[in-house]
Structures are given as C-alpha cells and as structure tokens.
N, CA and C of each residue as an Amber inpcrd file, in Angstrom:
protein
   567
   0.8220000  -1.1930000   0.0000000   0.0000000   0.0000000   0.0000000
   0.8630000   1.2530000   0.0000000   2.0860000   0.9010000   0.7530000
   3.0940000   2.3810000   1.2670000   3.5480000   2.3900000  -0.2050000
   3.8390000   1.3990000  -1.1990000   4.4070000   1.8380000  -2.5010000
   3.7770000   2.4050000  -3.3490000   2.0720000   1.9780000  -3.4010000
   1.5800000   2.2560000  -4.2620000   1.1980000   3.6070000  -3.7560000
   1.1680000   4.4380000  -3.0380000   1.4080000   5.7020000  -2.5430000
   2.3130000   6.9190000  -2.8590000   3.3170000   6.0500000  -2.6780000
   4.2800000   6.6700000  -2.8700000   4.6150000   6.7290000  -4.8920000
   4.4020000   5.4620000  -5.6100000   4.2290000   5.7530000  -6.7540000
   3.3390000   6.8550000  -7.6950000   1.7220000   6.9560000  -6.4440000
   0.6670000   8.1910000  -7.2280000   1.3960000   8.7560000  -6.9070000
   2.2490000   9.5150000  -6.1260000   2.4940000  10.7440000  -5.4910000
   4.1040000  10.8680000  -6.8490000   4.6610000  10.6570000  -6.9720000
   5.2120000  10.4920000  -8.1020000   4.9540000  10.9040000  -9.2710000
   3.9070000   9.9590000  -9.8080000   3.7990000   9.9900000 -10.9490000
   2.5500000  11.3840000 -11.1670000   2.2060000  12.2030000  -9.9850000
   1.5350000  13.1250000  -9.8100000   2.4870000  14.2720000 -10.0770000
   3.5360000  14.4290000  -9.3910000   4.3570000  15.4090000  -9.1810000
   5.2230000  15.4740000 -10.7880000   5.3820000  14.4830000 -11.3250000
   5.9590000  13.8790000 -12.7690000   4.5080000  14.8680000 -13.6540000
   3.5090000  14.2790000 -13.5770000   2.6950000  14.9100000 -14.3150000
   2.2540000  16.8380000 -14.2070000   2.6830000  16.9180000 -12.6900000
   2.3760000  18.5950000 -12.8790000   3.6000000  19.3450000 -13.2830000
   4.7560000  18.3610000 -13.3640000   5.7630000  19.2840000 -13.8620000
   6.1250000  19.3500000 -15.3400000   5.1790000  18.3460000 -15.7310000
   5.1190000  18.6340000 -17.3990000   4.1870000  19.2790000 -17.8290000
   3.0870000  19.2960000 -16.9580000   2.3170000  20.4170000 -17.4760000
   2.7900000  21.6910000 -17.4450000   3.8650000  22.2630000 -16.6470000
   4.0340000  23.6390000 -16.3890000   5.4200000  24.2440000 -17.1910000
   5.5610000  23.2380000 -18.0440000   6.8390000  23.3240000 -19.0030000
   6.5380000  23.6520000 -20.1810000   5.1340000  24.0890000 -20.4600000
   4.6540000  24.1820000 -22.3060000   4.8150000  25.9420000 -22.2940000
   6.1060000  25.7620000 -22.7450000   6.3750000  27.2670000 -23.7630000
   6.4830000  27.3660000 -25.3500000   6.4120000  28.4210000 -25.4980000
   6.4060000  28.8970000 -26.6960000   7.5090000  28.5130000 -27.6040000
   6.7590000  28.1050000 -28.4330000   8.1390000  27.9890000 -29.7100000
   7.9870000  28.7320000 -31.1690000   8.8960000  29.3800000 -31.2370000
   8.2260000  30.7550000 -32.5470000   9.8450000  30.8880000 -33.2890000
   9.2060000  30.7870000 -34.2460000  10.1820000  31.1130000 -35.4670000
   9.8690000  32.2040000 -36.5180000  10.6620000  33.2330000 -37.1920000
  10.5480000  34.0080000 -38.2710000  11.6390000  34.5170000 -38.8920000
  11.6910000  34.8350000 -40.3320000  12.1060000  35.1040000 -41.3370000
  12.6600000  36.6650000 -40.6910000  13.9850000  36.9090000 -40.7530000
  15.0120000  37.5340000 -40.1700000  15.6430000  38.7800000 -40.8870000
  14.8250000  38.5180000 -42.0440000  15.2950000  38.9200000 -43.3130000
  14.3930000  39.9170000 -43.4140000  12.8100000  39.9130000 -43.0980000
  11.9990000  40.4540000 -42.9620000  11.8280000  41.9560000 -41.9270000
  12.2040000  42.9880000 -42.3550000  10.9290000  44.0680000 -41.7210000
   9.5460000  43.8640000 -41.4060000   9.5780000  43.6900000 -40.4310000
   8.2410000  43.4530000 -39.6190000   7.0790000  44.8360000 -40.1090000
   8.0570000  45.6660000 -40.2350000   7.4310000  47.2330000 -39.7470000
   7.1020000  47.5690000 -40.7610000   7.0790000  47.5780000 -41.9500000
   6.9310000  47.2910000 -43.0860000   5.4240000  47.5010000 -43.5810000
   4.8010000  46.3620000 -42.8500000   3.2180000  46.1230000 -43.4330000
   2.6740000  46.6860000 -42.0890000   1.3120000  46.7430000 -42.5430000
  -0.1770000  47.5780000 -42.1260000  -1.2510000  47.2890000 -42.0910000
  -1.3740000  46.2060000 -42.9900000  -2.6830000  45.4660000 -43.0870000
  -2.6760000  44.0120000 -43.1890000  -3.7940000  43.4930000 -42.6940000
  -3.8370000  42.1950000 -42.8910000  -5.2090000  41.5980000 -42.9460000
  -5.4950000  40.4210000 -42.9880000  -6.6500000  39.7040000 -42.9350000
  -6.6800000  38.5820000 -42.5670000  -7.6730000  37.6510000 -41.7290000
  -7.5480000  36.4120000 -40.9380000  -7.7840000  35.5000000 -42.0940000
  -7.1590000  34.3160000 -42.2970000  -7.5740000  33.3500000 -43.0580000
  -8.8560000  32.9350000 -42.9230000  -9.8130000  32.7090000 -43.9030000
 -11.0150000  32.2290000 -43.5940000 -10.9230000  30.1670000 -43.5390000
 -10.3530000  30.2540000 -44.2750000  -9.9330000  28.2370000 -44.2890000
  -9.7230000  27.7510000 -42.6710000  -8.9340000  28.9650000 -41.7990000
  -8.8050000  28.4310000 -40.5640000  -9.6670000  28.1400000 -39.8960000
 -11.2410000  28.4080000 -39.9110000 -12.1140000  28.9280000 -39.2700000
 -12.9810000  27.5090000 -39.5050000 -12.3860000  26.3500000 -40.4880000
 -13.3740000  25.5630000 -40.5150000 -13.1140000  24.4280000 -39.8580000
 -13.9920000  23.4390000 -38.7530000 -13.3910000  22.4680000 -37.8890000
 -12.5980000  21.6870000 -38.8840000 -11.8300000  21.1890000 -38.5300000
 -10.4330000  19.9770000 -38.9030000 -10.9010000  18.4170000 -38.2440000
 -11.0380000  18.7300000 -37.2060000 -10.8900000  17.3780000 -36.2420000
 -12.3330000  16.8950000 -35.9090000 -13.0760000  16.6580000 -36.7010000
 -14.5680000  16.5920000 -36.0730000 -14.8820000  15.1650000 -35.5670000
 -13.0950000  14.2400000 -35.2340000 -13.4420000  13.3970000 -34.1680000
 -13.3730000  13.5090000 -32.7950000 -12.7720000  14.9940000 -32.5050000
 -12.7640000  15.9240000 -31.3800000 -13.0600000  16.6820000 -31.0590000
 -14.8120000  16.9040000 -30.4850000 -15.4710000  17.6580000 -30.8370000
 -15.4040000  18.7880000 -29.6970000 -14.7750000  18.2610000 -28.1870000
 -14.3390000  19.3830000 -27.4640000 -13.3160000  19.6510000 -27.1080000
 -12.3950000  19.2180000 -28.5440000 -11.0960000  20.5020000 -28.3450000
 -11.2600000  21.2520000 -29.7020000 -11.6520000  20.7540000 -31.0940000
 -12.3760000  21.8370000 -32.1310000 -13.5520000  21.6700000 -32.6060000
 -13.6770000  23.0000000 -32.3610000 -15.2600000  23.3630000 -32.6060000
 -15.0250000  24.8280000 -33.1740000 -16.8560000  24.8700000 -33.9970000
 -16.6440000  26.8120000 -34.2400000 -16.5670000  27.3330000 -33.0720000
 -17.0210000  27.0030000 -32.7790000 -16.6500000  27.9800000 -31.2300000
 -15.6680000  28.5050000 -30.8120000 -14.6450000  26.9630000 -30.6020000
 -13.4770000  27.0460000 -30.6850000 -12.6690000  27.8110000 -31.2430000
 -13.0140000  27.7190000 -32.2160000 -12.1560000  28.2760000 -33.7330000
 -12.6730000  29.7380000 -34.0400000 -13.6190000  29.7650000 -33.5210000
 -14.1330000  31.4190000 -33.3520000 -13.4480000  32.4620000 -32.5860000
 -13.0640000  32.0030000 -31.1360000 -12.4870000  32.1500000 -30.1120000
 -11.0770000  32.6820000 -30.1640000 -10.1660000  31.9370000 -30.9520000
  -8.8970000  31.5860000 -31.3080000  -9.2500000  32.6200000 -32.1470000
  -9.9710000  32.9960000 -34.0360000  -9.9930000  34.1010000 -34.7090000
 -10.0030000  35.1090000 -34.0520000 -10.9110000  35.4710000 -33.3660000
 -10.9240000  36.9070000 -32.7830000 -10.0440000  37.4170000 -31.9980000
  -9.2350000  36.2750000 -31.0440000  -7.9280000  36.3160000 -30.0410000
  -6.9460000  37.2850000 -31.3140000  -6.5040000  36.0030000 -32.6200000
  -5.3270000  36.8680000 -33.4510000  -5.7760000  37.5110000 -34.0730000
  -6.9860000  38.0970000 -34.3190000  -7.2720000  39.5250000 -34.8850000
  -6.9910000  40.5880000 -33.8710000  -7.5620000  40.7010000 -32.7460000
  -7.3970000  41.7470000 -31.4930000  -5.6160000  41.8570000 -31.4540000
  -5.0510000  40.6730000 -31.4920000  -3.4430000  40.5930000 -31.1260000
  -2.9820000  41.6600000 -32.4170000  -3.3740000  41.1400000 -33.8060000
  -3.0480000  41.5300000 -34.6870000  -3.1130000  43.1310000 -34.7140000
  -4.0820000  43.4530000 -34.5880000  -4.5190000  45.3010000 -34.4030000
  -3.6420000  45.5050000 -33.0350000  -3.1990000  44.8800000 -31.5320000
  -2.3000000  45.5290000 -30.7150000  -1.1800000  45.7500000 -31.4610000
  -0.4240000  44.9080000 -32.7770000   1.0080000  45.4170000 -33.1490000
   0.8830000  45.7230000 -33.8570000  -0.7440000  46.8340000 -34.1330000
  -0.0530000  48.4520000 -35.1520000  -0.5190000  47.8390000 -36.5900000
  -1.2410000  46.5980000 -36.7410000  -1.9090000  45.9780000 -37.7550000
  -3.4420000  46.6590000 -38.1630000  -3.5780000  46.6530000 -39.2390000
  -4.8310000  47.4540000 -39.8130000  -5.4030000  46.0640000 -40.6130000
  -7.4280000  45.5100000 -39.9810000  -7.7650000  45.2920000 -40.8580000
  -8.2520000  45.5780000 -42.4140000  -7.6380000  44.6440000 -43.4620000
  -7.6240000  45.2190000 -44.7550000  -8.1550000  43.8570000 -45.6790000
  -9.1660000  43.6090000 -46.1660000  -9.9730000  42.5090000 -46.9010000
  -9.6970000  43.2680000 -48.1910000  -9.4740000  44.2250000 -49.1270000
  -9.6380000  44.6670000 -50.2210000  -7.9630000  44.6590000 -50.8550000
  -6.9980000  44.8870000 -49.8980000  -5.8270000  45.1740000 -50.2170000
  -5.0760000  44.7540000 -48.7590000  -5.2430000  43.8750000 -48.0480000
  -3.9730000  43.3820000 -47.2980000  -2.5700000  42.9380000 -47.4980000
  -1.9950000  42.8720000 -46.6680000  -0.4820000  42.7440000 -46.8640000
   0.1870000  41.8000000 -46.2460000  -0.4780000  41.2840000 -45.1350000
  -0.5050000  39.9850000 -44.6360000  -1.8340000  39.5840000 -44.5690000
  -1.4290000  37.8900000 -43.9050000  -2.5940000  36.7080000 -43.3690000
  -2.0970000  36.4390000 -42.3620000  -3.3230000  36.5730000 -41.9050000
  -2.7390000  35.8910000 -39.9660000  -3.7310000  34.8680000 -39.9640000
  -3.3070000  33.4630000 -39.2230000  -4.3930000  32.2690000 -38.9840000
  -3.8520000  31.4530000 -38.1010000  -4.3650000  30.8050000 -37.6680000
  -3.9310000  29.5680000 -36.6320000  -3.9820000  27.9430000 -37.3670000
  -4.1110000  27.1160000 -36.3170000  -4.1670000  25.7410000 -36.6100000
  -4.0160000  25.1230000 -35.2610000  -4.9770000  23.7120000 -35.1460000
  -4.9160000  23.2510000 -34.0850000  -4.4770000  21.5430000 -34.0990000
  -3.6010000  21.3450000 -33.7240000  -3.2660000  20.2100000 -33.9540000
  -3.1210000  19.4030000 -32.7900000  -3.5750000  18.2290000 -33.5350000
  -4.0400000  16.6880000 -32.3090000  -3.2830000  15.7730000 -32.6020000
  -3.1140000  15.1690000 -31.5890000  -2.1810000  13.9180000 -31.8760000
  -2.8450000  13.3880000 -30.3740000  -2.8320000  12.1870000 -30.7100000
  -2.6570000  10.8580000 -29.8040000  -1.4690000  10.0740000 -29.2690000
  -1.6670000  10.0090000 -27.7740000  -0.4160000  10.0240000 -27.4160000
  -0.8420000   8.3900000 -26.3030000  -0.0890000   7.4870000 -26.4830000
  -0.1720000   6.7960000 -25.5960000   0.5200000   6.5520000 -24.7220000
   0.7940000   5.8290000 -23.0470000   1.0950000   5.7430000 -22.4690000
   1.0330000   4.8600000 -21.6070000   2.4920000   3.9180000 -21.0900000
   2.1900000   2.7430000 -20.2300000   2.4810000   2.8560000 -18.9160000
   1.1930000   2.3610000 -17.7430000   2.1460000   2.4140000 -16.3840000
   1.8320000   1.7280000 -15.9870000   3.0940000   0.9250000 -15.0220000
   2.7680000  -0.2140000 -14.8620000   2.6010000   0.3460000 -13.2130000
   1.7200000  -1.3800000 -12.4260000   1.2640000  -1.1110000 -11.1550000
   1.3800000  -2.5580000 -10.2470000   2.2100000  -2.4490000  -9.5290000
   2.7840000  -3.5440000  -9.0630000   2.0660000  -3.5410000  -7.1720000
   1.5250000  -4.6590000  -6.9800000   1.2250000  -5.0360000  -5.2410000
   2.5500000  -5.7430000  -4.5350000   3.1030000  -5.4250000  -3.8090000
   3.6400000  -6.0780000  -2.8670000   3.1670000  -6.6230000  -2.0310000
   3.7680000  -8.0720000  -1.3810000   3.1020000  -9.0510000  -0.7780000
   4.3450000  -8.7250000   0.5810000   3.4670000  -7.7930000   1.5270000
   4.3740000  -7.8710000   2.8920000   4.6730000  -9.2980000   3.4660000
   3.5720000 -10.2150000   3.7690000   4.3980000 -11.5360000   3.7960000
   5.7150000 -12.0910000   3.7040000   5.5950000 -12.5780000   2.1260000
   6.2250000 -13.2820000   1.2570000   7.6400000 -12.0400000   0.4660000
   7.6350000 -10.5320000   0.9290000   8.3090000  -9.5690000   0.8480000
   8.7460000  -9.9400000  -0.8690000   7.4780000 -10.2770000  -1.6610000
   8.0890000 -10.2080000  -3.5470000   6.9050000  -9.8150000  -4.1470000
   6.8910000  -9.1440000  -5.3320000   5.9970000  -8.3620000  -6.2630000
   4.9230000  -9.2060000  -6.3530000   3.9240000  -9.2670000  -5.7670000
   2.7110000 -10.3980000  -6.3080000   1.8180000 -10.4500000  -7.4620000
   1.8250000  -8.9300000  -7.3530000   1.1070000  -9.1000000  -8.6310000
   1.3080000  -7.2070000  -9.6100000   1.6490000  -7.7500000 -10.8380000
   1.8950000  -6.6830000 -11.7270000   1.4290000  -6.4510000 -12.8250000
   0.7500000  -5.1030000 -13.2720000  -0.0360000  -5.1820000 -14.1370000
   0.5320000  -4.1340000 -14.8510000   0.3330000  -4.1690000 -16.3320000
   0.6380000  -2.5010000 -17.0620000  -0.9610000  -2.3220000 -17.7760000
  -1.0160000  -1.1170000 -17.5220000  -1.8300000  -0.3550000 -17.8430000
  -1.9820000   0.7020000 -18.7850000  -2.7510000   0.7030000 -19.5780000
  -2.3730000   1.6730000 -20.8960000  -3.6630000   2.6970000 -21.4650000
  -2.6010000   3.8290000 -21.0700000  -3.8470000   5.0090000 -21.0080000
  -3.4630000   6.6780000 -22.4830000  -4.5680000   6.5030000 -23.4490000
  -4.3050000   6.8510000 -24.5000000  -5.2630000   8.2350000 -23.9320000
  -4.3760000   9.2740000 -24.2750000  -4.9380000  10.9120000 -24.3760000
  -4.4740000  11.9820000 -25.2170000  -4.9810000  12.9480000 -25.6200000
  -4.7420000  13.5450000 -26.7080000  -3.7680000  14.6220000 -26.2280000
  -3.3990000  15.1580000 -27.0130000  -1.9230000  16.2980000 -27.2950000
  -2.4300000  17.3480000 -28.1220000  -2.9130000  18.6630000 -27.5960000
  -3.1200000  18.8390000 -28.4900000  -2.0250000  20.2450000 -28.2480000
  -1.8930000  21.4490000 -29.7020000  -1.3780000  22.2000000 -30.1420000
  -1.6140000  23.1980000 -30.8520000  -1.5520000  24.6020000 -29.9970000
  -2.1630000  25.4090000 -31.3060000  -0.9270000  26.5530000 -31.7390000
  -0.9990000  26.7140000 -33.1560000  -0.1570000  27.2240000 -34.0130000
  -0.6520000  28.4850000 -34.2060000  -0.5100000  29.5410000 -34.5830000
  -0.2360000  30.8820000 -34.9590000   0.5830000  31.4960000 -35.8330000
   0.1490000  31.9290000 -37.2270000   1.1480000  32.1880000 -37.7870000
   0.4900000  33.3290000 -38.9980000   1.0570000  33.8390000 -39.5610000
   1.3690000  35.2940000 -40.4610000   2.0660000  35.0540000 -41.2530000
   1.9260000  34.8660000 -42.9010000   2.0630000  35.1690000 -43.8760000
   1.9300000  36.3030000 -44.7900000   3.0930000  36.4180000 -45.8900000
   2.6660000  37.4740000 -46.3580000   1.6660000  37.0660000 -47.9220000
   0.7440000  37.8850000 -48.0570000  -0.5100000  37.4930000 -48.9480000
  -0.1300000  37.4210000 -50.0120000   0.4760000  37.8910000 -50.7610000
   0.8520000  37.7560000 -52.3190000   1.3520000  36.8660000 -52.2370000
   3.0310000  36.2920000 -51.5650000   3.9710000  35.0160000 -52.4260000
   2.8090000  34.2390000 -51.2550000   2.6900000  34.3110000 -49.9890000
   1.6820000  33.1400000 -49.5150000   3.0300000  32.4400000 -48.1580000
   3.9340000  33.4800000 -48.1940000   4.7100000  32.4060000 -47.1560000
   4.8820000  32.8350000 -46.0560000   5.0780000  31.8130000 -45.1900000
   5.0610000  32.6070000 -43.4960000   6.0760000  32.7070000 -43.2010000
   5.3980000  34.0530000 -42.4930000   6.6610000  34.9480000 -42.1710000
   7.4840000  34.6020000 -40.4690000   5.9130000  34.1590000 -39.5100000
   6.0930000  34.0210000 -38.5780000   5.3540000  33.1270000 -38.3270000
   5.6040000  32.0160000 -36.9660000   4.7520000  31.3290000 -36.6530000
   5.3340000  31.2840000 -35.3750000   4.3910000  30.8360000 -34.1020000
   4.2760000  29.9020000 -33.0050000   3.5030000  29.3780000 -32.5920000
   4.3560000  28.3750000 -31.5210000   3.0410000  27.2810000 -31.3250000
   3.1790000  26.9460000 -29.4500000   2.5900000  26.4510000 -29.0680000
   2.2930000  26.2870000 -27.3020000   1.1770000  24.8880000 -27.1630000
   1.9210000  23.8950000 -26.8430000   0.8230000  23.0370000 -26.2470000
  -0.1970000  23.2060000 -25.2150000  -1.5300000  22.6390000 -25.0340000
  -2.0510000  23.7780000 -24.6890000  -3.4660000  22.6640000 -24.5140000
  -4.6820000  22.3850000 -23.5850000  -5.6350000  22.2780000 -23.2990000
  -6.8400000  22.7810000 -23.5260000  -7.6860000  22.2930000 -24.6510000
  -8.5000000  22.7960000 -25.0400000 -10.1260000  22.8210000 -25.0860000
 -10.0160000  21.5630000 -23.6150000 -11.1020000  21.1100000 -23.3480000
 -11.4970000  21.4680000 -22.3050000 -11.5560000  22.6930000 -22.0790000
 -12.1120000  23.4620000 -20.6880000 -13.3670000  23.9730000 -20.5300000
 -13.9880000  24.5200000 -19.7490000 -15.5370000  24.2840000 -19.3970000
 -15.5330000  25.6520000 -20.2940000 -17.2960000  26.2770000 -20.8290000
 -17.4110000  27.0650000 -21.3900000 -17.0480000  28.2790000 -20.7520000
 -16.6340000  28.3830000 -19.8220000 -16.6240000  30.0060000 -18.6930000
 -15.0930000  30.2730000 -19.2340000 -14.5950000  29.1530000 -18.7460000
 -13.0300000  28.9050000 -18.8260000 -12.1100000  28.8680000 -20.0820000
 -13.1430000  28.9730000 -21.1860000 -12.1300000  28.7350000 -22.6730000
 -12.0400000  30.1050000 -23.3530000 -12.8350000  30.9700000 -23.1290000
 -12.0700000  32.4300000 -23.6370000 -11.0080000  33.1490000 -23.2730000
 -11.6540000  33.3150000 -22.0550000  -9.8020000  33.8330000 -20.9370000
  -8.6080000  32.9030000 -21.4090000  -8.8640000  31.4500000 -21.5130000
  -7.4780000  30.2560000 -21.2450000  -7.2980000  30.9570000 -22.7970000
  -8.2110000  30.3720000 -23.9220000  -7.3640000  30.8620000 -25.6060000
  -6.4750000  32.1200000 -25.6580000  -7.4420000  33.2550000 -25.2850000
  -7.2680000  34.9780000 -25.0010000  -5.9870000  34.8870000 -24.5070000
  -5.2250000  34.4460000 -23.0790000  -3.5040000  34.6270000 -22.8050000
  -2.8400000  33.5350000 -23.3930000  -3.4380000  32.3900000 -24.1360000
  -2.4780000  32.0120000 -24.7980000  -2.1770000  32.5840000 -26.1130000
  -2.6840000  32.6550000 -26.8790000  -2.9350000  33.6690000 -27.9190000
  -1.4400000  35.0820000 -27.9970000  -1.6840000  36.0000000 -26.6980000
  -1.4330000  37.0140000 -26.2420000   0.1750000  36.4140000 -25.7260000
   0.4890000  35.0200000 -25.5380000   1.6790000  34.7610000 -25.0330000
   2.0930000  34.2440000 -26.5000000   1.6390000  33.8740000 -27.4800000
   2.4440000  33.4190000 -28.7560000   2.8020000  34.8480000 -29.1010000
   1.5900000  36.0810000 -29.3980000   1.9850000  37.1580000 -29.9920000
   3.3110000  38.0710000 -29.1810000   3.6220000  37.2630000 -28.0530000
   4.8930000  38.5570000 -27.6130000   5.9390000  37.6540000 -28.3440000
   6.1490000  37.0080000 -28.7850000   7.4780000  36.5520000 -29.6950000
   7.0700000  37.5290000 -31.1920000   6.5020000  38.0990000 -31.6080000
   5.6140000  38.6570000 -32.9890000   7.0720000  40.0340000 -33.0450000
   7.8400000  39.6170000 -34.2420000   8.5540000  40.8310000 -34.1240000
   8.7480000  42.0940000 -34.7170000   7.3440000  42.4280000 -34.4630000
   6.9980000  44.3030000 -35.4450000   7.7650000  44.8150000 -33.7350000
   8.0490000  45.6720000 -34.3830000   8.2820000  46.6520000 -32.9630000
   7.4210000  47.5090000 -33.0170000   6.6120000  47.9620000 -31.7900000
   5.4330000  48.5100000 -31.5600000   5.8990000  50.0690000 -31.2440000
   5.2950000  51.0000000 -32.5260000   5.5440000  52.0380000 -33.0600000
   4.6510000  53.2740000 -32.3020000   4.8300000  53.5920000 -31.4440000
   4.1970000  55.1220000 -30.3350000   3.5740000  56.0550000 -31.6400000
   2.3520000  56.5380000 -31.5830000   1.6020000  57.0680000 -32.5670000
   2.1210000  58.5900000 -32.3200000   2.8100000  59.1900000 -33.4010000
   3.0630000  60.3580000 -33.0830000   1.6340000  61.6830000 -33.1310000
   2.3780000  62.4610000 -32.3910000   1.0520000  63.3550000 -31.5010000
   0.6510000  64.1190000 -32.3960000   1.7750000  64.6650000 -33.5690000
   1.3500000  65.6370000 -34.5420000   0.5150000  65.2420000 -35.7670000
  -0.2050000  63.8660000 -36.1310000  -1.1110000  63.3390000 -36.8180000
  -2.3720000  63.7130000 -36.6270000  -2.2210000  63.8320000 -35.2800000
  -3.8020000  64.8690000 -35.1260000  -4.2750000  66.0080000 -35.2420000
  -3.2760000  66.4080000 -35.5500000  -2.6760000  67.8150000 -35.8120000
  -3.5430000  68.6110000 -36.9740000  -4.2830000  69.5000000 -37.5200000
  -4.9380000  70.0750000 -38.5410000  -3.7550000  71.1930000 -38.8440000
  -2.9570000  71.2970000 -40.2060000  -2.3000000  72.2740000 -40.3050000
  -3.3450000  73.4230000 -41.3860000
C-alpha cells in the first residue's frame, strides 16, 4: 500500500511538472521588416473544424475564439484590418495527436516480501497544439509562426480567458516593434 502511494504521489508530481513546461516555440524570417506592413486579414480556411473526431477541443466555437484572439493581437502590433488590399494573413491551426502511455502497477506481498502481482496499464490521451502564424498574402509564405501546447477542453466560462492569454503569449514573440503614434497626426495644419 506504502508503494503504491508513494508511486501516485510520483507519478503526480511527474505529471504537474510537465504540465508547467509548455512554452512557446516561434520562429521568423530575419530577413523580414516586420514594420513594413499595415494590413492584414484572418484566413477564412482556418475557421473551418479539422478534427470533427474531437469535438471538445475543435469546434466553431473554438475556432471562433482563437480568430478573434489573433485579430485583437493583430490590431495591438499596429496591424490594420484590410480585406480589399492586405499585406498579410494571420491564422492559426490546431493540432491533435494521440499520445499513448504505459504504467505499470505492481502489489507487494508484505508476507512473502516479492511483487505479487503486476499489471501494465495503458492510457491513450490527446496532445493537443495550437499554431499561430502570419504570412505574407501575395507570395503566400510565413513569415512568422508559433506554437504552445495547450488544453483545449475546458468548461465554457473557462475557454475564452485560457485561448485569449495564450494567444497574447504566442503574440509577444511577434517581431513588429510597436511604433508610439506620433502626436502631430492629429494635428490640422
């Protein structure tokens, strides 16, 4: 009993410390002036479920949630929506994978002081991942992307706020440098 105790408590402490390790991973084209462009537009292709054998980690909802997150992000770095003449695409992607996993669970026989009985156990859960990324609209290639593993099956109260700072934690890798609106634009000469 004292092992199998001591194993949850383990494999508990094992599991919250991988949860608290999902950072950001973001890459972009170096070559690129960020500062450059002004406008953009959300992909509409992103917006349509993918996974409709997972119906509560994508959904429109979902995917609604996530659009409006990198549009709002998009307009904080100085981005102008533009459907007639944009200059970028900003869109996401949510990606699933199945992940399996074996643990095994062994009784000790205080008696007889040897493993009596051992079992493995095999417990399959999903992975999922959401991507973020900005292209530029004419050649079509991205410029930037990141991604954050990430939980997407949270109660309805709980999934705007959770998307909303993850979202907001991919866009601080986003490298426009955020340009102070000068005062004399308002200016009537």
């Amino acid at each position: 009993m004292k092992v199998n105790t001591v194993i949850s408590a383990l494999l508990l402490l094992f599991l919250m410390n991988c949860a608290s390790t999902n950072e950001v991973i973001y890459d972009y084209n170096m070559d690129v002036d960020f500062n450059q462009y002004d406008t953009f537009v959300l992909c509409m292709d992103d917006f349509f479920v993918e996974h409709d054998n997972h119906p509560k980690l994508d959904s429109e909802e979902t995917r609604q949630i996530i659009g409006d997150a990198v549009e709002k992000e998009m307009e904080l770095t100085g981005h102008r929506t533009n459907v007639f003449d944009p200059q970028l695409q900003a869109g996401f992607r949510i990606l699933i994978s199945e992940q399996t996993a074996q643990f095994q669970n062994c009784e000790h026989s205080k008696d007889l002081e040897y493993w009596e009985n051992c079992t493995i156990h095999q417990k399959t859960y999903e992975e999922e991942t959401l991507v973020v990324y900005v292209a530029d609209f004419k050649s079509n290639i991205v410029l930037w992307h990141a991604s954050v593993m990430c939980n997407l099956n949270q109660p309805k109260k709980q999934l705007k706020p959770y998307i909303t700072r993850l979202v907001k934690d991919l866009f601080e890798t986003y490298p426009k440098t955020q340009v102070q609106k000068n005062p004399d634009d308002d200016k009537i000469f």
